[in-house]
C-alpha positions in Angstrom: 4.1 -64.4 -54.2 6.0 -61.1 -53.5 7.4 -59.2 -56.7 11.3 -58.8 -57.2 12.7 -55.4 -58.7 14.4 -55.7 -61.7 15.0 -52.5 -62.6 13.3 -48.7 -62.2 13.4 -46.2 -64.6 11.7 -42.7 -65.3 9.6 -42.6 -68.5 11.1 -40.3 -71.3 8.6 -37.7 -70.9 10.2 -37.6 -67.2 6.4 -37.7 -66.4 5.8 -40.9 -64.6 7.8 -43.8 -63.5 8.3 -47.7 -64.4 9.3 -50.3 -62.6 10.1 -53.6 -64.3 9.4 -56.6 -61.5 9.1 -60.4 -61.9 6.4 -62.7 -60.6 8.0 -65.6 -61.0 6.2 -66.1 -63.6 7.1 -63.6 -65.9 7.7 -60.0 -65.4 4.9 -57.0 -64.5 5.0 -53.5 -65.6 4.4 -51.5 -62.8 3.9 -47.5 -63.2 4.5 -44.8 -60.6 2.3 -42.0 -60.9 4.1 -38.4 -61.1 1.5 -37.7 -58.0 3.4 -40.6 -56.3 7.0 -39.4 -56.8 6.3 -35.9 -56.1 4.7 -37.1 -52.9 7.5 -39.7 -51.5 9.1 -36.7 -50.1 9.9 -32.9 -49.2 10.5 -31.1 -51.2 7.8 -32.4 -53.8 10.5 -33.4 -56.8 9.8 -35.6 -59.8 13.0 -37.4 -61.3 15.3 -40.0 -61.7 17.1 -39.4 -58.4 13.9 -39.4 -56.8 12.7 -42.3 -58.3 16.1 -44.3 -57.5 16.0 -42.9 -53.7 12.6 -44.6 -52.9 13.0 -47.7 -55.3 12.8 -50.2 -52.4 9.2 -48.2 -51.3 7.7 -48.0 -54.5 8.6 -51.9 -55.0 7.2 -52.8 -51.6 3.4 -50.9 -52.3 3.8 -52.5 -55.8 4.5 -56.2 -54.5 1.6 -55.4 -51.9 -0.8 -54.7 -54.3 -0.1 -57.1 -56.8 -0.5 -60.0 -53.7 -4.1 -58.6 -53.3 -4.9 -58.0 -57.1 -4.9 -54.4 -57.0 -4.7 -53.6 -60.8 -5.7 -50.5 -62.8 -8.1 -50.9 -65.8 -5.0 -51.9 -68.0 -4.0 -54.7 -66.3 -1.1 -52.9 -64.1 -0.3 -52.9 -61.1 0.0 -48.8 -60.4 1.5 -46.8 -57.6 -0.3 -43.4 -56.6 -0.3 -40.7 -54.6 -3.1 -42.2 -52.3 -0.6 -45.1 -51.7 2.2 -43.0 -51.1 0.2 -41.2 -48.5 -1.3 -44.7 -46.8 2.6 -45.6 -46.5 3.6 -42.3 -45.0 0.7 -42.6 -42.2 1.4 -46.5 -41.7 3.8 -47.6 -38.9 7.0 -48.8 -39.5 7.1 -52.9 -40.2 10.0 -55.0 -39.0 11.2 -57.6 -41.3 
């Protein structure tokens, strides 16, 4: 079952991002790797704008992973860099 955004937010550090998204049964934590957000676009920039800009993306590569049970060693689904780049070289799907 896909995930569904609830809601994005930069860490306080302003190091990394979080995404809040719900199963349906209960919500995951999923992280977005400063790598990640610094790679989504030109010029490299890590921030809240940034992290609002490509919400939909990061949600997408979140909801994709979590379907195939790709989670880190705590348990969480997490977006990196190496995902970012696999979405950048991956043609465009029609929904």
């Amino acid at each position: 079952m896909p995930l569904m955004l609830k809601s994005g937010f930069l860490t306080s550090s302003g190091y990394e991002g979080r995404l809040i998204m719900s199963s349906g049964a209960g919500d995951q934590v999923v992280v977005v790797t400063h790598d990640a957000l610094a790679a989504i676009a030109d010029p490299p920039r890590v921030d809240e704008f940034r992290l609002q800009e490509y919400i939909e993306t990061f949600s997408r590569i979140a909801s994709e992973k979590f379907d195939g049970g790709l989670f880190d060693s705590t348990g969480h689904v997490c977006v990196t860099v190496g995902d970012v780049r696999k979405w950048r070289t991956s043609p465009p799907r029609v929904h």
